[in-house]
Every structure is written in structure tokens, then in C-alpha cells.
N, C-alpha and C positions, 0 to 999 in steps of 0.2 A: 287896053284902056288904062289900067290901072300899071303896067309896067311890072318891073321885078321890083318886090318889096319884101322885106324882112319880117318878124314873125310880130316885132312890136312896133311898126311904122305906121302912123296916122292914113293911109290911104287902105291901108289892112283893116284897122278898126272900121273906120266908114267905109266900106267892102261889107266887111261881117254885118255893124248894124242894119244897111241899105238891105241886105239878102235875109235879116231876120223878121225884118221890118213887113218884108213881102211875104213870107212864109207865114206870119201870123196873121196876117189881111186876109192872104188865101185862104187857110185855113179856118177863119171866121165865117168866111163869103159861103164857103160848100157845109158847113156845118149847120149855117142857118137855112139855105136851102132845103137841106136833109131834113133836118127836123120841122121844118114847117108843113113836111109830109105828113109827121105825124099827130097835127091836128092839136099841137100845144097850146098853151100859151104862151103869149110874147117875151112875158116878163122869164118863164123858163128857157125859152129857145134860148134868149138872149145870153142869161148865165150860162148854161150848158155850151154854148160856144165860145164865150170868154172863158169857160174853164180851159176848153179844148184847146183853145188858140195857146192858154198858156202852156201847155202841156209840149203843143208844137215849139214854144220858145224854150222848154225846158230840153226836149230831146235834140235841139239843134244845139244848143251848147255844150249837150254833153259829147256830141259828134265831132265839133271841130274844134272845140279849146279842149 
């Protein structure tokens, strides 16, 4: 889809962002689920998955750049 592209070509970037993008959705989506297990409140679940999510965007950056 994306073809052979080099390591700083515009289809690379929008690649990474599009797959970071999804990574931290995902990882919001199952975080909030999980903790709404444990009978929180909203206003915590919420932040504790925005942490998490960022966390997921921190460990994906340091994996592929």
C-alpha cells in the first residue's frame, strides 16, 4: 500500500502517525473497559487511561524511531 519508502519520506511519517494513532485508541478503549471493572469513577477511569494511552504512545516511539 504504502510501496518502498525511505526512512524520512512523507508516506513513512503518515504510516507511523496512522499506526500510533490506532495504538493509542486501542489502548484507551481496553483500559477503560478494565477499569470500569473496578467500580471507579468516571472522572479516574478516564485519566488513568489517558495516562495509559500516553504511555502506549511513549513506548511505540521509543520502539521504532
Amino acid at each position: 500500500m504504502f510501496g518502498e519508502v525511505d526512512h524520512g519520506s512523507i508516506n513513512n511519517i503518515v504510516f507511523h502517525l496512522f499506526s500510533l494513532g490506532t495504538c493509542m485508541i486501542v489502548a484507551g478503549m481496553i483500559s477503560i473497559v478494565l477499569l470500569k471493572e473496578l467500580k471507579l469513577p468516571l472522572r479516574v477511569t478516564r485519566s488513568i487511561a489517558s495516562l495509559l494511552s500516553i504511555g502506549v504512545a511513549y513506548v511505540y516511539y521509543q520502539t521504532f524511531f
